[in-house]
C-alpha angles and dihedrals in degrees: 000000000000112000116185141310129259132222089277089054090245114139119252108200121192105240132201108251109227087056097066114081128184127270114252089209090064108121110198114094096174121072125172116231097207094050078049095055086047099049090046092052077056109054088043090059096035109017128224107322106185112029131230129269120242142164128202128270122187112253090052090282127138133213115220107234104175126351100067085148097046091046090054095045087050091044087043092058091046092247117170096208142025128203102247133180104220111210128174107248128148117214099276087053095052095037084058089034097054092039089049092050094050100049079053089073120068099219089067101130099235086233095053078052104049092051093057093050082048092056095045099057097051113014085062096029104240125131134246095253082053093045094047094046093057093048096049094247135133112252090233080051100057091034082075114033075060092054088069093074092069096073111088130269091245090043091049095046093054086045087048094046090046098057097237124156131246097254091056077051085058097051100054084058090083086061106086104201133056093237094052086048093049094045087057097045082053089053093031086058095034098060101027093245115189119209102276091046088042088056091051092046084047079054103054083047089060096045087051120067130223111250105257114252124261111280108217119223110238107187106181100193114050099203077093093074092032089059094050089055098052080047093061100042085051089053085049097049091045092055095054101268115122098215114186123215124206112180125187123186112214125181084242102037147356113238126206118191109189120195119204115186113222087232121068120215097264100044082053085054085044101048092046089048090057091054103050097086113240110206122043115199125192124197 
């Protein structure tokens, strides 16, 4: 059912709620809640001011193009039916259309960004200069907003929490693993680094080596340790100590079993010294 028309004379229709599904191609994954509940109240006292944006899918469905968080706000307040624009558009077209409205706004998380840029150059087969071209950025601009993928999951989510920008996601770049970069995200939040002080920090890093790992010792013939053993007892036995040595030969395993009296050889003469008695006297 047409509705009405907007300024631009495009028809805005009142559809029913449940038909309309996401876009695949959206590419915000993060969504605040409490700028959810706001625009929500919003919508409630003044209702939606600036409808969604659909195109047409057979069975009487529709396929969000921009407006996800208008759409959730509507859904959220149990609303049957939304205001949309319905436009023609084919997949390549609202993939471009939904990643275009939402670069428009500034609370688009850059790695939400970069990952729809991302989508948009391979999933529908243009170039960078193409898809440059199409979001009014410069082709050394999008290269590297799409640099920042390759920091880890674990990596991008620390920089996101934190609160970091996408240029102190660029430095740790130039630390090639994921402990280093998240050794520096640790200092970097800890001291409330900007970017320039962030770059000097990523210097002294690299100027740093990593400790190298542990070297296990491998010793192939066990008469190594054997001998060190019979070395020991003989010290022992040198010294005065009349160390014992019981050896026993397993399929698994060879076990030694040393005994080490508490005495040594010279305290057992002694004692036995202090006990001969030295003087006999007769009456």
């Amino acid at each position: 059912m047409i509705f009405t028309k907007n300024r631009k004379g495009e028809q805005v229709m009142l559809l029913p709620i449940e038909r309309v599904t996401p876009n695949p191609a959206q590419p915000r994954t993060v969504f605040d809640s409490t700028e959810l509940d706001k625009l929500a109240e919003s919508i409630r006292n003044n209702g939606l001011l600036q409808p969604i944006t659909v195109r047409k899918l057979p069975n009487e469905r529709y396929e969000l193009i921009s407006g996800e968080r208008r759409l959730r706000a509507c859904k959220q307040l149990g609303m049957d039916k939304v205001k949309a624009i319905v436009i023609n558009a084919d997949d390549k077209q609202s993939a471009v259309f939904a990643l275009i409205e939402n670069l428009q706004r500034e609370d688009l998380n850059f790695f939400d960004e970069a990952r729809g840029i991302y989508e948009l150059i391979f999933q529908w087969e243009i170039t960078q200069e193409e898809a440059a071209a199409k979001l009014g950025m410069a082709q050394s601009t999008l290269a590297n907003k799409l640099r920042i993928l390759r920091l880890a999951p674990e990596i991008q989510k620390e920089i996101t929490d934190n609160g970091l920008t996408e240029r102190h996601a660029r430095a740790l770049l130039r630390l090639k693993s994921d402990e280093r970069q998240m050794d520096a995200i640790v200092a970097i939040t800890r001291k409330s680094l900007n970017v320039a002080q962030t770059e000097r920090l990523i210097d002294e890093m690299l100027q740093t080596k990593p400790p190298p790992p542990k070297r296990l010792l491998i010793v192939k013939d066990l008469r190594i340790f054997l001998n060190t053993i019979d070395r020991a007892v003989n010290t022992m036995k040198q010294a005065g100590i009349n160390a014992e040595v019981d050896q026993n030969e397993h399929n698994d395993y060879i076990e030694y079993t040393v005994k080490i009296p508490k005495a040594s050889v010279y305290q057992q003469q002694h004692r036995r010294e202090n006990n001969t008695t030295l003087f006999k006297v007769s009456i």
